[in-house]
C-alpha positions in Angstrom: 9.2 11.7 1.0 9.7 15.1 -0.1 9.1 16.7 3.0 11.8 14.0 4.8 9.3 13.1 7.5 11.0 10.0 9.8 8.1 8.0 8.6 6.1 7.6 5.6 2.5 5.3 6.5 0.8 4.0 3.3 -2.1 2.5 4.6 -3.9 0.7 1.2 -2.2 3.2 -1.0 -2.0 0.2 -3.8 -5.5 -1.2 -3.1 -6.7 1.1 -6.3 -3.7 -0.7 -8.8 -3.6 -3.2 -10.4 -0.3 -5.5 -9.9 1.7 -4.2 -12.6 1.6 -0.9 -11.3 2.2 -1.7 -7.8 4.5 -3.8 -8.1 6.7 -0.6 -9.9 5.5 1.9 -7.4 7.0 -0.5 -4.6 9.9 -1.0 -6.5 10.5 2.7 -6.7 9.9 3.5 -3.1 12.4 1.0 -2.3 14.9 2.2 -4.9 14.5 6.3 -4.1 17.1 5.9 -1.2 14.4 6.3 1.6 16.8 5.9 4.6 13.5 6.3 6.9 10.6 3.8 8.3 8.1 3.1 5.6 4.8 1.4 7.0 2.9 -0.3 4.3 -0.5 -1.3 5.2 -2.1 -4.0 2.7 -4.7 -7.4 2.2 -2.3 -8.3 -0.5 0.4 -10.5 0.8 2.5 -10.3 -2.0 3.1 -6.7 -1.5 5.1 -7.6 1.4 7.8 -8.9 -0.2 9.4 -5.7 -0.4 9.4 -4.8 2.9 12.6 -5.8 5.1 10.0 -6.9 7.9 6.1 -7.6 7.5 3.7 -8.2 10.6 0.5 -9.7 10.5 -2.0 -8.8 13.0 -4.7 -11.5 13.5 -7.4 -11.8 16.3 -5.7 -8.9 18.2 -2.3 -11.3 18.2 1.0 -9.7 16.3 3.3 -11.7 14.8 6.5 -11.2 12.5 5.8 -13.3 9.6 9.2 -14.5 7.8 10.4 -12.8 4.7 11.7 -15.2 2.4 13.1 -12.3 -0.3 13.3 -8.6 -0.7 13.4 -7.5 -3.8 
């Protein structure tokens, strides 16, 4: 983010918090006016309700899973 790279990977970067905590670091990536890709890389599927897309990879097969809400 500060070095304005095109993309920003976090690949389990929450896996270490608990849900209060994420839940406020994902708000804030969201809210910091990030106007590049953001990859976020979790086993917890309710961290992907702040993503505008989420994929779910699954015996080698990708799919888009639906997003109900972004918040």
């Amino acid at each position: 983010m500060l070095s304005e790279a095109p993309i920003l990977i976090l690949d389990e970067a929450t896996s270490g918090l608990d849900i209060a905590t994420e839940r406020q670091l994902l708000k804030n990536l969201r809210g910091c006016g990030l106007l590049h890709t953001c990859i976020l890389v979790t086993h917890r599927p309710e961290s992907t309700r702040f993503c505008s897309r989420s994929y779910e990879i699954h015996h080698r097969q990708v799919t888009e899973v639906t997003q109900w809400s972004v918040t």
